[in-house]
C-alpha positions in Angstrom: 98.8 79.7 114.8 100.7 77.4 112.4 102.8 79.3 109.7 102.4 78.8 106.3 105.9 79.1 104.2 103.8 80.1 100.9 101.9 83.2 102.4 106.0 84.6 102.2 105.2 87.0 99.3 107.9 89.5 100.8 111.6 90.1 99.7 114.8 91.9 99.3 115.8 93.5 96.4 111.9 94.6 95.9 111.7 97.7 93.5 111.6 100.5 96.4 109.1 103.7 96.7 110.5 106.0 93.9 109.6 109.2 95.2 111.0 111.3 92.7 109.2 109.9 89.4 106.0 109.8 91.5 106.3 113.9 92.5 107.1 114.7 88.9 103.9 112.8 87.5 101.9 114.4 90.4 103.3 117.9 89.5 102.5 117.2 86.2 99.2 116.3 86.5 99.0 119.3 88.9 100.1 121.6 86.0 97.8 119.8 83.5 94.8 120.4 86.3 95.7 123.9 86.9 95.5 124.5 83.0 92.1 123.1 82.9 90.1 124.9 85.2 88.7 123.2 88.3 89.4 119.4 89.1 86.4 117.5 87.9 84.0 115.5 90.9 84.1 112.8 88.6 86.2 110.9 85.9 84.1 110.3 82.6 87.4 108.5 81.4 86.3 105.2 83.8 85.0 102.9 82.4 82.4 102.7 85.2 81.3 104.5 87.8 83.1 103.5 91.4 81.1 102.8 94.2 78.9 105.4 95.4 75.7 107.5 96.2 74.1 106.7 92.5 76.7 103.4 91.9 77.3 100.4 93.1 79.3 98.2 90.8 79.8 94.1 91.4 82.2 94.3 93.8 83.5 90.5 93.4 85.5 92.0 90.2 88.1 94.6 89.7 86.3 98.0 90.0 86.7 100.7 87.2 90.3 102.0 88.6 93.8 100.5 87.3 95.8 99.9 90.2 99.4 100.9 91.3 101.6 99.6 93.6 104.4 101.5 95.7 106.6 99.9 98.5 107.8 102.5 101.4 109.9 102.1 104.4 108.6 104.1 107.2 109.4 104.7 110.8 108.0 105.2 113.9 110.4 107.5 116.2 108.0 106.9 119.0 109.2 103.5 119.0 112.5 101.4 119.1 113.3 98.5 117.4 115.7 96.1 119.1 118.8 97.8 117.3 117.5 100.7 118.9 116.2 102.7 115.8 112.9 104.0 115.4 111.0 101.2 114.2 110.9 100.3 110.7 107.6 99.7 109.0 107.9 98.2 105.3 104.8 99.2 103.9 103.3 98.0 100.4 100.4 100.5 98.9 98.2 100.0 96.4 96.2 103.2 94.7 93.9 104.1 91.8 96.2 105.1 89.1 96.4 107.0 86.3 95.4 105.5 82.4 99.2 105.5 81.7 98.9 101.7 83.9 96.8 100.4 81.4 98.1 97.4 79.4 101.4 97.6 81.5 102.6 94.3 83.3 102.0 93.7 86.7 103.8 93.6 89.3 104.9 89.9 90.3 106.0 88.3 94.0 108.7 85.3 94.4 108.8 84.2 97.8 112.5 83.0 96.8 113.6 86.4 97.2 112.6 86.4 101.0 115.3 83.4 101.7 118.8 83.0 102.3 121.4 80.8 100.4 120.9 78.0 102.3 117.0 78.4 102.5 117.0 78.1 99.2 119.2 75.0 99.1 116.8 73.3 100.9 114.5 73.8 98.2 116.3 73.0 95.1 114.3 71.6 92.2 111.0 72.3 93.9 108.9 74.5 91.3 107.7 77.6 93.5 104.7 79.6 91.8 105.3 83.1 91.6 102.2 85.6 92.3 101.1 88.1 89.2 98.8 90.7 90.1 97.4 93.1 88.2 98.6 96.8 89.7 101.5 98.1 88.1 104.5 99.1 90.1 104.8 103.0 90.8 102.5 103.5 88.3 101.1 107.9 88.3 98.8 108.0 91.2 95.3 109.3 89.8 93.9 112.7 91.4 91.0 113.0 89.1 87.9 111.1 91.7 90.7 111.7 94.4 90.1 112.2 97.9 89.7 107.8 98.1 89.1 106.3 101.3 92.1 104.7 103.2 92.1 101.3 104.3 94.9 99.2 106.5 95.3 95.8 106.0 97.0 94.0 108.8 98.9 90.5 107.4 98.3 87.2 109.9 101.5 85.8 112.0 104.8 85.2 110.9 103.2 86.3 107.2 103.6 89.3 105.1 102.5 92.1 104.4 101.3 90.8 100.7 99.7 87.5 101.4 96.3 88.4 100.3 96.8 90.5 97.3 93.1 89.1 95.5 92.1 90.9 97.7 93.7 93.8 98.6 94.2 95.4 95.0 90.7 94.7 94.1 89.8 96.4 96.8 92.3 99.4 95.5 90.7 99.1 92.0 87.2 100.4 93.4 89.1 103.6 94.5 90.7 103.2 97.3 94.4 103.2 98.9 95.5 100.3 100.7 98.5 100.5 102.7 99.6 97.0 104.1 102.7 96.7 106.9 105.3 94.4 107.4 104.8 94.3 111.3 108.2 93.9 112.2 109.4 91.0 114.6 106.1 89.6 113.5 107.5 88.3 109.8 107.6 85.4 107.9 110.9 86.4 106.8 111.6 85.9 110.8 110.8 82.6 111.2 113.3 81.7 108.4 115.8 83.4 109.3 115.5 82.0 113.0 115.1 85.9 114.3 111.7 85.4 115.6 110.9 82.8 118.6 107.9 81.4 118.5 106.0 81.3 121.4 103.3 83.1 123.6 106.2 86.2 125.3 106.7 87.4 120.8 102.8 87.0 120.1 101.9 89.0 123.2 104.4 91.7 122.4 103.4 91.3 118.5 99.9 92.1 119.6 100.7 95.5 121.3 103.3 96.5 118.8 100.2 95.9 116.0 97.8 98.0 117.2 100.4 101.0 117.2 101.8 99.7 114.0 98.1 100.5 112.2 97.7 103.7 114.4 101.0 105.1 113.4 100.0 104.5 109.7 96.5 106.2 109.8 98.2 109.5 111.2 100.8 109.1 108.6 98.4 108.8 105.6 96.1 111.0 107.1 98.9 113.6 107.3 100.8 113.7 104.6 102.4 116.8 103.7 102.1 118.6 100.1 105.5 117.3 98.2 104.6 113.8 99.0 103.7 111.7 96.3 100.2 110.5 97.4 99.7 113.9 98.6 95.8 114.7 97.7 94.9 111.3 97.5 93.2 110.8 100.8 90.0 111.0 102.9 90.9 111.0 106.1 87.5 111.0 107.4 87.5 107.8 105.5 89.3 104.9 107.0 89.0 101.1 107.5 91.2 98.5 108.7 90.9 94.8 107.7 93.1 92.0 108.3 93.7 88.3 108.6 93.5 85.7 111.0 96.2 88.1 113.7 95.6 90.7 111.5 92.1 90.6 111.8 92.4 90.3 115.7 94.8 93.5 114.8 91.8 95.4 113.2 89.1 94.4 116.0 91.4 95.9 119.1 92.5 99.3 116.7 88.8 99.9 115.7 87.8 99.6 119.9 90.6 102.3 120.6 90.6 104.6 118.0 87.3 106.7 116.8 89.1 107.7 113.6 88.1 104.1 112.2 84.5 104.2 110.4 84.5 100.3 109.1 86.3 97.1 109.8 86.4 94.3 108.2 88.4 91.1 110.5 89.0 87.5 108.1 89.5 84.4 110.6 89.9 86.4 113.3 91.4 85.4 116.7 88.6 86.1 118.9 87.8 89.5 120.1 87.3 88.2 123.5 91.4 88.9 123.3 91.2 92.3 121.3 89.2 93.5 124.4 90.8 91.4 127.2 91.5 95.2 128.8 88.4 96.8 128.0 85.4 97.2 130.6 83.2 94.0 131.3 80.5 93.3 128.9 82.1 96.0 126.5 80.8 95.5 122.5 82.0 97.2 119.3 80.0 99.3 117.9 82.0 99.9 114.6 80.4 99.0 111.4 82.2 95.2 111.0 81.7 92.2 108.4 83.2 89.5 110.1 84.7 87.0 107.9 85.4 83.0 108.8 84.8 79.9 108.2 83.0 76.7 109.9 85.8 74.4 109.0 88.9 76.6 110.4 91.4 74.0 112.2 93.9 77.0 112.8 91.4 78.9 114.8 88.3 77.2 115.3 85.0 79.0 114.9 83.1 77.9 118.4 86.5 79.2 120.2 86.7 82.5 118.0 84.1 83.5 115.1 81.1 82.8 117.7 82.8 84.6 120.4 83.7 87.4 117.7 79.9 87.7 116.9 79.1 88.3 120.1 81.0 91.2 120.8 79.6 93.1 118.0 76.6 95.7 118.1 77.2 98.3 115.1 76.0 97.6 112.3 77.3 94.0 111.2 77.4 91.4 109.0 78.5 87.6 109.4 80.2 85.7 106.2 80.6 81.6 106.9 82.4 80.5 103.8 81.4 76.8 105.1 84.0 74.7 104.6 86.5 77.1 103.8 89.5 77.2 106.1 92.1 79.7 107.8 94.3 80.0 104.8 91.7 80.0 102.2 91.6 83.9 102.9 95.1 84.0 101.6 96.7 84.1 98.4 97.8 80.3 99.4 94.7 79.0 97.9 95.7 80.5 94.5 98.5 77.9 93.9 99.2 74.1 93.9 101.5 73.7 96.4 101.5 69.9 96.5 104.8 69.2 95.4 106.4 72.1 97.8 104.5 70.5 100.6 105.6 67.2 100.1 109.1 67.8 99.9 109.8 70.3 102.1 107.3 69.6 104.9 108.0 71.6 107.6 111.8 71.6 107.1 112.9 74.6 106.4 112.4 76.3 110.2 110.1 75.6 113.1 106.8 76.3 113.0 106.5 76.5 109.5 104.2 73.7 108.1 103.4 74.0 104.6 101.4 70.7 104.3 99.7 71.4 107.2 98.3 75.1 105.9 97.2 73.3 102.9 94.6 71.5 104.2 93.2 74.1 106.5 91.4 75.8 103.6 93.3 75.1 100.2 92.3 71.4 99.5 88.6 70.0 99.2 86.5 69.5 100.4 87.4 74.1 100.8 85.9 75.6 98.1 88.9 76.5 95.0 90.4 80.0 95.5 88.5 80.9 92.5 85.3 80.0 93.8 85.9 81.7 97.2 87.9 84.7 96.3 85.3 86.2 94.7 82.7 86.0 97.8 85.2 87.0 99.9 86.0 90.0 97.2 82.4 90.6 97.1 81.2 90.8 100.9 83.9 92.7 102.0 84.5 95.3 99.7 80.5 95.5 99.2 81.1 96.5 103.0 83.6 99.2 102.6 82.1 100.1 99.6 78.6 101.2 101.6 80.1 102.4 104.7 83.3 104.4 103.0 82.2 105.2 99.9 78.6 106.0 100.9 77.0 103.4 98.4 73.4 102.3 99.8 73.5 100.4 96.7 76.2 98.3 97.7 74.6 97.7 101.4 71.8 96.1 99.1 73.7 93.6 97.9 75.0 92.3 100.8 72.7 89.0 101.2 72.3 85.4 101.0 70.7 85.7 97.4 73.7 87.5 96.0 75.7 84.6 98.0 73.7 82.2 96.4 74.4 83.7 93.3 77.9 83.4 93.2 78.1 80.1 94.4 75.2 77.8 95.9 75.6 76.4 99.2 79.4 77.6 99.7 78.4 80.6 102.1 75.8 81.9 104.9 75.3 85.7 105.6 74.0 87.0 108.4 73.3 90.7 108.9 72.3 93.1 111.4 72.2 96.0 109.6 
């Protein structure tokens, strides 16, 4: 799996998780609660109802929630890093929040922060595109409509943890909390650096330490003790896991190994044949799954890993073929012209990392543009989520070719076996 400089949305000197200002706006709203009288089932301050048993609102657009954005640093004391530390999990969340977000700027990635000195020698004069989003950083979490649903998102190989952020706050903006790991030693940030070998010995261990990595963080969200800032926030009876391309390998073997997982949703996936290369002979998933790919993937071609994928399915499931899409257009990659970048720094910078070579595997025609695929990607699998966490029969109704069609004409097939 080729590495793609641009999906680097990481950095240092990110705005960390500022846990104190959180608890006092969660205290206050506490107080403000308490004052009123019972917490209300719903919020008739939205300006639309959210996905559920009497909704089910166009999920290729932001739903009715503003969105907030914390970073954390957890760790796993089960686990070592290679300092010999419990192993350090830089997590990115994003979460309904509170009216206070509205009209505030977003919060904005620069992959330059990721890179050294001399990285960013390498790359003078080269105009990089920063990515805007629209969830505002530490923003009040919002407890009126809370419990959400809790969904992991698992980033692809050597990428980051926000390399798909059209889709990931979107998908917080219909109410729920996304929580989205760095997977250590499996980092863009890595490759850079020269800390990661490439090679089959890391991506065997990277696919072990990801399955625990996603574990670890559904007990820890699941869990969360009163005091902490998203404490109240979520259902743990609720949770999904979606990923791409390794990530969405990464969702496949978590939801065959762990029950508490009610809804996947795997983009590009590597194919499951690996996610269950220990499991019995002949063993299928029966976890409610939309499987996301594409027909035209050069990274990881569909006979050799969608088909496979499809197979290995018997929940209720659903197939989206975005055509002539490719592996990166479910990225954030898509989102900018990267031309320029791609011909001058070419796969310079460290080995492995191609930038010209990502682009045309989904980001150049004849692809569909990000804005023409984002939004079917947007609207299939949060349509998903939105039916099987959130309870919306609704939303299950609008999973099918017409509302494909209607999005964009001959761009996507969907197949269901609901």
């Amino acid at each position: 799996m080729p590495v793609s400089l641009v999906l680097g949305h990481a950095w240092r000197g990110e705005p960390q998780y500022h846990a104190r200002a959180m608890r006092r706006s969660l205290l206050v709203s506490a107080l403000l609660l308490a004052a009123c009288g019972t917490e209300a089932p719903t919020d008739p301050t939205l300006p639309f109802a959210p996905a559920g048993p009497t909704a089910a609102p166009d999920p290729s657009k932001p739903g009715p929630f503003p969105v907030g954005v914390t970073t954390v640093t957890l760790q796993d004391p089960s686990r070592k890093d290679k300092d010999g530390n419990p192993r350090p999990l830089v997590t990115e969340i994003w979460y309904p929040a509170t009216d206070a977000a509205k009209g505030k700027p977003g919060a904005s990635y620069d992959i330059r922060s990721l890179m050294t000195p001399e990285e960013l020698a390498e790359i003078q004069g080269i105009t990089v595109p920063i990515l805007h989003t629209f969830a505002v950083r530490d923003a009040p979490p919002r407890l009126l409509s809370a419990p959400y649903p809790l969904v992991i998102f698992s980033h692809g190989k050597d990428a980051v943890r926000w390399q798909s952020t059209f889709y990931t706050v979107t998908l917080a903006s219909h109410g729920y909390v996304v929580a989205a790991p760095d997977h250590t030693g499996d980092l863009l940030a890595d490759v850079l650096h020269g800390a990661n070998p490439l090679g089959a010995a890391s991506t065997a261990q990277s696919f072990w330490d990801r399955a625990l990595d996603v574990e670890f963080l559904i007990t820890h969200f699941t869990s969360l003790a009163q005091g902490d800032p998203l404490y109240g926030m979520i259902d743990g009876a609720k949770v999904g896991v979606t990923g791409h391309s390794f990530g969405g390998l990464t969702s496949l073997r978590v939801a065959a190994q762990d029950s508490r997982v009610k809804a996947i949703v795997p983009m590009a996936p590597a194919s499951a044949d690996l996610a269950f290369i220990d499991m019995p002979t002949g063993y299928t998933l029966s976890t409610p799954t939309l499987l996301e790919a594409a027909h035209a993937d050069k990274t990881l071609p569909w006979d050799q890993n969608a088909a496979p994928t499809w197979k290995r399915l018997s929940g209720p499931r659903g197939l989206l073929d975005i055509t002539n899409a490719g592996h990166f257009t479910f990225s954030d990659l898509c989102s900018f012209d990267l031309t320029d970048v791609a011909q001058k720094v070419g796969s310079n910078l460290a080995p492995g990392v191609d930038v010209g070579k990502a682009l045309s595997d989904g980001c150049l025609p004849p692809a569909p543009p990000a804005s023409v695929a984002h939004p079917i990607i947007d609207f299939f699998a949060i349509g998903f989520f939105n039916w099987q966490l959130r309870g919306s029969s609704g939303s299950k109704a609008l999973l099918t070719q017409a509302h494909a069609d209607a999005l964009a004409k001959n761009v996507a097939v969907f197949t269901n076996a609901f």
